[in-house]
DOTORMI-578463 format. One record per residue: x, y, z of N, C-alpha, C, O in turn; residue in one letter. Coordinates in steps of 0.2 Angstrom, whole numbers, plus 2048, in hexadecimal, padded with zeros to 3 digits. Layout:
! DOTORMI-578463
XYZXYZXYZXYZa;...
END
This chain:
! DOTORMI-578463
6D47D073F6DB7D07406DC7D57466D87DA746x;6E17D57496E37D87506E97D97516ED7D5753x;6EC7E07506F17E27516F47E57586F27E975Bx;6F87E175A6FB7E27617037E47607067E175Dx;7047E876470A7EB76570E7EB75D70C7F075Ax;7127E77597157E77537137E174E7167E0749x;70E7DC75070D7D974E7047D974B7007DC74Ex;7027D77476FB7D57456FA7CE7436FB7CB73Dx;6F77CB74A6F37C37496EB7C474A6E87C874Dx;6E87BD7446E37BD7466E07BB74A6E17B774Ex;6D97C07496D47BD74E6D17B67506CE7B4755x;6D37B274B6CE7AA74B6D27A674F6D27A3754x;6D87A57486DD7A074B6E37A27506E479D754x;6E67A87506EA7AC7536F17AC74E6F77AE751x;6F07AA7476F87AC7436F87B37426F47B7741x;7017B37447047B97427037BB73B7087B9737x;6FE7BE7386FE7C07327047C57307067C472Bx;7087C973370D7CE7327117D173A7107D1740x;7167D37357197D573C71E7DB7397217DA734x;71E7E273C71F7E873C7257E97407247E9746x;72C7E873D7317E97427347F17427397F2744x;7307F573F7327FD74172F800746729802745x;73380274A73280575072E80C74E73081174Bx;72880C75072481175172481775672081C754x;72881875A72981A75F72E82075D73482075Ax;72B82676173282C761737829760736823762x;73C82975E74282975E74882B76374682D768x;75082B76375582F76675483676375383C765x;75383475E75683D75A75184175D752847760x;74984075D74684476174784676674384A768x;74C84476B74B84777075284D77275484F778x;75484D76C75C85176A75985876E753857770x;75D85E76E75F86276F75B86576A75C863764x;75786A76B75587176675987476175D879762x;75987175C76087575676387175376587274Ex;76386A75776886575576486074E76785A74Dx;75F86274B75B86074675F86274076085E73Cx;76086973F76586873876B86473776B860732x;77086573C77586373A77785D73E77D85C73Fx;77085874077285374277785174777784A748x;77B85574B78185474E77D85375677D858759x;77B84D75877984C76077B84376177983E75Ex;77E84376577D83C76B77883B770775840773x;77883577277383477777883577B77883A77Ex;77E83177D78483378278383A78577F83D782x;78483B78A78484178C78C84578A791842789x;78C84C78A79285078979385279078E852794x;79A85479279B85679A7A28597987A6858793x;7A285D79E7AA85F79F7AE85979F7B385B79Cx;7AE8547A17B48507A37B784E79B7BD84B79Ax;7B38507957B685078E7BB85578C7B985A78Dx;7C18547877C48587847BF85E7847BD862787x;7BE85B77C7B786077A7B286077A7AF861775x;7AF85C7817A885B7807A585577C79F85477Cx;7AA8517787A984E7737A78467777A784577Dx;7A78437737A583C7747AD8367747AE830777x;7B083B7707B783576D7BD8387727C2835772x;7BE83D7767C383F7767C08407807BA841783x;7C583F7827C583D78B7CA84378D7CE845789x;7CA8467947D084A7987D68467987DA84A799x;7D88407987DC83D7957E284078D7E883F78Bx;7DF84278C7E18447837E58497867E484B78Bx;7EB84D7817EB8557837EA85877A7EC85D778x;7E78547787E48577727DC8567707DA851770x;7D885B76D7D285B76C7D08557677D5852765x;7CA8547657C78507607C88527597C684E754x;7CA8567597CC8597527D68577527D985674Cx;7D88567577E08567577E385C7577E885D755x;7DF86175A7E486875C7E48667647E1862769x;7EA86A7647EB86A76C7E98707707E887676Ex;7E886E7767E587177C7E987577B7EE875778x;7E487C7807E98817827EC87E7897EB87978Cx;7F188478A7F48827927EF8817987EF87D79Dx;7E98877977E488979B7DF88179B7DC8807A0x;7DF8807977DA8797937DC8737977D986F79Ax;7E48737977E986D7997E786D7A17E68697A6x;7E88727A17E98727A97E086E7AE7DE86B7B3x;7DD8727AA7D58717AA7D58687AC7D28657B0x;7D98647A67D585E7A57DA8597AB7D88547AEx;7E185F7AC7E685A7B07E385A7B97E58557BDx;7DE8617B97DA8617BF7D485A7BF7D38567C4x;7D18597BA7CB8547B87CE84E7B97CC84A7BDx;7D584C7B67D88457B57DB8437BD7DC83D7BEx;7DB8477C27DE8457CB7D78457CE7D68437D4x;7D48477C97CA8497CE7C88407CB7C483D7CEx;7CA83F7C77C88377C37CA8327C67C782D7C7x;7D18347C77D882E7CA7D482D7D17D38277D3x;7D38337D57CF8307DB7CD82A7DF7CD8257E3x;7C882D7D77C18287D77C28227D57BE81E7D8x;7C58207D37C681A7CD7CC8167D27CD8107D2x;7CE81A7D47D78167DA7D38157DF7D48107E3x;7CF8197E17C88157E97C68127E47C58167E0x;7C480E7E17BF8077E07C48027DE7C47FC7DFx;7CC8067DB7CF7FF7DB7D47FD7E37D87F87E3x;7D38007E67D68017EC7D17FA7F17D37F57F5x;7CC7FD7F07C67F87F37C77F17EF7C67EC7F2x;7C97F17E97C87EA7E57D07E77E87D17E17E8x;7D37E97E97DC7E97ED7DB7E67F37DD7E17F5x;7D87E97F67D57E77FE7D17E17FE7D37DD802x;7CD7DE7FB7C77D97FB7CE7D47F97D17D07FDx;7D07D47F27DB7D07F17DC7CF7F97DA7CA7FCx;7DE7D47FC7E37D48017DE7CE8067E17CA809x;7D87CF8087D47CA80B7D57C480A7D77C180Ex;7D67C28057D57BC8017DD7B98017DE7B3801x;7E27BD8007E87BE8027E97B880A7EC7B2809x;7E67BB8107E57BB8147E27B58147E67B1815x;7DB7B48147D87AD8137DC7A88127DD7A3816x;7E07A980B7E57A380A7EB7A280F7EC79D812x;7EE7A78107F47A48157F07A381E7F279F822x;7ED7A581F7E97A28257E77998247E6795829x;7E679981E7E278F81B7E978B81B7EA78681Dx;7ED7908167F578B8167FA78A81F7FD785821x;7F97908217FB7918297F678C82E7F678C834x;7F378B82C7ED7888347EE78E8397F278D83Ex;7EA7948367EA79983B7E179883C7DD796839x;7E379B8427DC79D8467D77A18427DA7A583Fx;7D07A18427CC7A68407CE7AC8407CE7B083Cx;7CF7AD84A7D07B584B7D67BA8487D77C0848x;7DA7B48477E07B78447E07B883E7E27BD83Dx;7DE7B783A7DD7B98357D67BE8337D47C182Ex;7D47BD83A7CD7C58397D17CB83C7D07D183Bx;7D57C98407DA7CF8427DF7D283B7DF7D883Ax;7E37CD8387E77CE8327E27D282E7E37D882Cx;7DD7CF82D7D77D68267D77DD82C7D87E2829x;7D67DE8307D47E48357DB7E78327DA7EC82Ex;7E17E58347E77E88327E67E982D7E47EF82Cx;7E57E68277E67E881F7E27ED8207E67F281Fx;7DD7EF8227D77F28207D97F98237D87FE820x;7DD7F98287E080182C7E58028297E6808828x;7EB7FC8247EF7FF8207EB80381A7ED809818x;7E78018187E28028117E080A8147E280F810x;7DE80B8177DC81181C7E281681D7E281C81Cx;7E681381E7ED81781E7EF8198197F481D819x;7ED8178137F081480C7F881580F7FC81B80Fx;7FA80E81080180C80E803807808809805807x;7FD8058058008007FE8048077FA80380E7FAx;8078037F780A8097F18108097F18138087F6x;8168097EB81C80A7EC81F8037EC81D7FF7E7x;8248007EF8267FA7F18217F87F78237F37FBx;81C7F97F88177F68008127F67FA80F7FB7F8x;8117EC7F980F7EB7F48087E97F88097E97FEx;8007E77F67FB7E57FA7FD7DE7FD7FC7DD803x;8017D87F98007D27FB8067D37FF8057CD802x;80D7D78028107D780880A7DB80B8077D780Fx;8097DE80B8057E08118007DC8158007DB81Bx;7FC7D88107F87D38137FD7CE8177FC7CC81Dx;8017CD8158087C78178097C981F8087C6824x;80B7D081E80B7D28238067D28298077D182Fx;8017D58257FC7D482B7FB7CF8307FB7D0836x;7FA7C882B7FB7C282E8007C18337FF7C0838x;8067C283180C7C383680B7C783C80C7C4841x;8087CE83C8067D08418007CD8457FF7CE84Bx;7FC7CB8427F57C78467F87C284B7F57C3850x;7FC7BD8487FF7BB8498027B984F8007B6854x;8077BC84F80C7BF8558077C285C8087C0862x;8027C68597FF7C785F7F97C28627F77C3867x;7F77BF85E7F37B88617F77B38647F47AD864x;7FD7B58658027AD8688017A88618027A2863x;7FF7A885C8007A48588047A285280379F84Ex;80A7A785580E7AC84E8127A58498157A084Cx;8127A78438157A483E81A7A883D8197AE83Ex;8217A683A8267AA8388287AB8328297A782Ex;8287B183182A7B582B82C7B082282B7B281Cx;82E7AC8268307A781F82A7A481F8267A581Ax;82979F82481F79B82381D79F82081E79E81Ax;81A7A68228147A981E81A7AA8188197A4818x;81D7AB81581F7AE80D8217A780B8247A8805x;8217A380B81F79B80881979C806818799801x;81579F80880F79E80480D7A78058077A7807x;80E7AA80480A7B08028107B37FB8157B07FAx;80D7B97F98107B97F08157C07F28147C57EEx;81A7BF7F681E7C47F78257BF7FC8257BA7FEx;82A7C47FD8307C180282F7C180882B7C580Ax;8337BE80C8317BE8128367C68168357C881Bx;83B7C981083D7CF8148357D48138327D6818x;8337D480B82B7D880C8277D78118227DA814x;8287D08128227CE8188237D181F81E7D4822x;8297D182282D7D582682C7DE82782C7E282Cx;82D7DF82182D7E781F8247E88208237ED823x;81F7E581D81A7E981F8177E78258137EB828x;8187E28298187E28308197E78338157EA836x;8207E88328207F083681E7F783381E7FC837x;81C7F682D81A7FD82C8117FD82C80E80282Ax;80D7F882D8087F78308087FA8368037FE837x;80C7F783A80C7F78428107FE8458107FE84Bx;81480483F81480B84481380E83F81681383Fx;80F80D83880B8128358028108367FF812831x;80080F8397FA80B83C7F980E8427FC812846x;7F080C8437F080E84D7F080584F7F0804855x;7F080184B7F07FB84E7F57F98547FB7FB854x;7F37F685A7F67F58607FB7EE85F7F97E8861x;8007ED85B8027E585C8097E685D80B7E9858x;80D7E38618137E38628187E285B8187DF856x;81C7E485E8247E28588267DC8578297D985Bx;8237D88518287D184F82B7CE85182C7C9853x;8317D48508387D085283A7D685A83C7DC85Ax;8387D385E8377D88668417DB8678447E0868x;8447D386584A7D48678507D58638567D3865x;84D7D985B8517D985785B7DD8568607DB853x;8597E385B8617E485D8647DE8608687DC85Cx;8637DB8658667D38678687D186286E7CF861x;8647D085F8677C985886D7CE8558727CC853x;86B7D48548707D68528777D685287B7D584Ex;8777D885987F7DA85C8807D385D8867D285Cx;87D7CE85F87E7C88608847C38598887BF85Ax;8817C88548847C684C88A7CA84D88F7C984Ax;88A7CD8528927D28518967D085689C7D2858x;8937C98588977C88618A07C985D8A47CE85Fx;8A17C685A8A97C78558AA7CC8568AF7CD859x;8A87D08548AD7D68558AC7DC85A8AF7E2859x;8A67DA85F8A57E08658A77DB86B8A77D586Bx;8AA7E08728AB7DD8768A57DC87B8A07DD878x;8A57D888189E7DB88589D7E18868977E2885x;8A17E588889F7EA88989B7EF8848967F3884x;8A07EE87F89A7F28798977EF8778967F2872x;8957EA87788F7E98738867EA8788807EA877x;8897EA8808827EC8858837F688387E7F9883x;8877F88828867FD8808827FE87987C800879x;8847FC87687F7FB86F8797FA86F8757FD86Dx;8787F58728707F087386D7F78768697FA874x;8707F987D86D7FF88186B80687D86580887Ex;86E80887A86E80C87486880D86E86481186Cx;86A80686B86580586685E80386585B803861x;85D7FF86C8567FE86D85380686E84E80786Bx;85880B87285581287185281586B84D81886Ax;85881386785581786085081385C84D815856x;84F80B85F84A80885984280C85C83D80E858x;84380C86483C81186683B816862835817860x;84281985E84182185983E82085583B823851x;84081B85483F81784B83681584A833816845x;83481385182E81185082A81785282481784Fx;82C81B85682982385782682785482082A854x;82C82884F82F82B84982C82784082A82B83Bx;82B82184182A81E83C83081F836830820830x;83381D83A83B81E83483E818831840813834x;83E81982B83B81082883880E827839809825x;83181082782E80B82A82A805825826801828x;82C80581E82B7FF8198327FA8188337F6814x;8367FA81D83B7F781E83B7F282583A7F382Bx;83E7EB82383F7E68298437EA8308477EE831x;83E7E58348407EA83A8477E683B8497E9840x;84A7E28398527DF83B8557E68388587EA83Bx;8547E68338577EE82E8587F283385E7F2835x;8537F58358517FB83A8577F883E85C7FB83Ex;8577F38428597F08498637F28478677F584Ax;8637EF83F86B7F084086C7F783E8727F983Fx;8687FB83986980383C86A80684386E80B844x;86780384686580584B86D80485086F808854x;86F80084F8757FC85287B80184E880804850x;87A80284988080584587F80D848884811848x;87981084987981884B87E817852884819853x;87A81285687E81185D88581285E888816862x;88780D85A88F80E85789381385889881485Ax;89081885589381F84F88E82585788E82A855x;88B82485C88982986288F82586A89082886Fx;89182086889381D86F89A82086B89A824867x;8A081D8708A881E8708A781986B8A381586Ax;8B081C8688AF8168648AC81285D8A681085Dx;8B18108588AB80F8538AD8078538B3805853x;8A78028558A87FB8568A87F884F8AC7F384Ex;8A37FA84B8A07F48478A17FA83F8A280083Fx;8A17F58398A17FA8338997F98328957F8837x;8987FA82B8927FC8298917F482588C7F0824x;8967F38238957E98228977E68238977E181Fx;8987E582A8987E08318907E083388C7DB834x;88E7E78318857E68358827E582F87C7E3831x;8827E582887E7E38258807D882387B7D5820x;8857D78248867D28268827CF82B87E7CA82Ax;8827D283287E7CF8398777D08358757CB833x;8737D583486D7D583286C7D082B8667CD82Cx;86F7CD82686C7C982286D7C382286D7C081Dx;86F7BF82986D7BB82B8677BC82D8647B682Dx;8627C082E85C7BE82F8577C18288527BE827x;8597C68248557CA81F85C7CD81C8607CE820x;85C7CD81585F7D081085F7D68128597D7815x;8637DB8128647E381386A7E580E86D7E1809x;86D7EC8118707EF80B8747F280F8727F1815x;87C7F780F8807FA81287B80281087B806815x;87780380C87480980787080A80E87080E813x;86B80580F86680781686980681A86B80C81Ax;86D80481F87080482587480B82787580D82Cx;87780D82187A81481F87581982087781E823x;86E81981C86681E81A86581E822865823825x;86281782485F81782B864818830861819836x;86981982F86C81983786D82183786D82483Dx;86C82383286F82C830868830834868835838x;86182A83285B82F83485B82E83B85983283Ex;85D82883F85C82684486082A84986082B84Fx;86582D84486C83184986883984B86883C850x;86683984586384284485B84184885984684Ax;85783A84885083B84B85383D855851842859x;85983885785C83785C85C83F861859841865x;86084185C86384885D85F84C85E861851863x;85984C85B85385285E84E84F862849852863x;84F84A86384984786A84E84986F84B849874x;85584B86F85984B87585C85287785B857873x;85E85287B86085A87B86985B87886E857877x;86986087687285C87187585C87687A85F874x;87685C87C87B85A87F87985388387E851886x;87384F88387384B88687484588087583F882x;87384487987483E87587383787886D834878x;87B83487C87C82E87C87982C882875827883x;87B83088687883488F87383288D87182D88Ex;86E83888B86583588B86483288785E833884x;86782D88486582688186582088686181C887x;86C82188A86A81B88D86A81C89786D81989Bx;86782289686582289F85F8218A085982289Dx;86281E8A785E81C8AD85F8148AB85B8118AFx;8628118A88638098A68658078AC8678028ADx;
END
């Protein structure tokens, strides 16, 4: 008979005469800590700071020990340092699991659009510098930003889809689609032109009714000035650029003679093309007045807005 490993077969025929299923071998416990043989109390788990008490059951997460007493202040504050050192780590890997979505995002509306390759390898380079930038977060959800992206690839490969195309099929609106376009393209170093180039036009164009010629080339002249602030500046900038465009028409207003337009005459002209609010047009035109004013010397305002035209 011939015992091999936990088994004893014979020699002749080769049956397993027996089989030993207890582990012969050191065990866990032998390799415990020195002292930890009386009283039994050791894991294999390792213990570390990142626990309450060192314990096994209880995480920095808790503000109470294993036992259900509470932290000191001194304690609390300890684990609320360890719990933003954790968050880091754990939001960078879901950050990257968000981005590879945001690709794939991207993939599909380039297959449903008959977009080009490039365009859509340019779309992912966007996402990738938004991701970089971290602007996901808040109402700037990953899948408008992808949306956007694509709109921005888009527009600069001459092959551009419109706002509503891509949000037919991407999982956000076509105002979000609109909104992270632009805040891609001046919270970014990405090089791609403005979507809507000629958004003040459309604007005042909406107000032909109630501006004359002459004030409404005043306006246009004006307002293109403060959209340059707006994108300088980055004011706004998780909002449709039509938004921005009839802020921007509405600051003009309220720096030129004269008050042409209300506050919902212009949110009227801007949602024919994107839903807005009197609340933004009111927010945006206040920063665009105040960014205005210190790019200029305060005596030049309307003067160094629209000289040399």
């Amino acid at each position: 008979m011939i015992s091999e490993d936990v088994e004893a077969v014979c020699a002749d025929c080769g049956l397993v005469v027996s089989i030993d299923a207890l582990e012969r071998k050191p065990g866990l416990k032998a390799h415990a800590p020195a002292g930890t043989e009386r009283d039994g109390e050791w894991a294999v788990e390792p213990t570390k700071e990142l626990r309450v008490d060192k314990g096994l059951h209880t995480t920095f997460f808790l503000s109470t020990d294993g036992k259900g007493n509470t932290l000191s202040p001194e304690r609390k504050d300890k684990m609320e340092r360890l719990r933003r050192r954790h968050k880091r780590f754990t939001m960078h890997d879901k950050r990257d699991k968000r981005l590879n979505e945001g690709f794939r995002d991207i993939g599909m509306l380039g297959a449903n659009l008959e977009l080009p390759e490039h365009v859509t390898t340019d779309a992912s380079r966007y996402l990738e510098a938004a991701k970089e930038a971290r602007l996901p977060g808040g109402r700037m959800a990953w899948e408008s930003l992808a949306a956007g992206a694509v709109l921005l690839a888009g527009r600069k490969a001459g092959v551009e889809r419109s706002p509503r195309q891509i949000a037919e099929h991407a999982k956000t609106s076509r105002e979000r689609v609109c909104a992270a376009a632009r805040k891609i393209r001046v919270q970014t170093d990405v090089d791609v032109p403005p979507v809507r180039d000629r958004a003040v036009d459309r604007v005042v164009a909406a107000l032909n009714d109630e501006l004359d010629v002459a004030t409404g080339i005043d306006l246009v002249r004006v307002a293109e000035r403060l959209m340059d602030v707006a994108d300088e500046r980055a004011i706004a900038p998780g909002t449709a650029r039509m938004t921005v465009a009839g802020a921007a028409v509405y600051a003009a207003d309220r720096l030129t003679d004269g008050k042409a337009v209300t506050q919902a005459e212009v949110v009227r002209a801007v949602g024919e093309t994107v839903p807005t609010s009197k609340w933004k047009i009111a927010n945006y035109s206040r920063e665009l007045h105040d960014a205005s004013e210190r790019r200029h010397q305060p005596t030049a305002t309307v003067a160094g807005l629209v000289a040399d035209d």
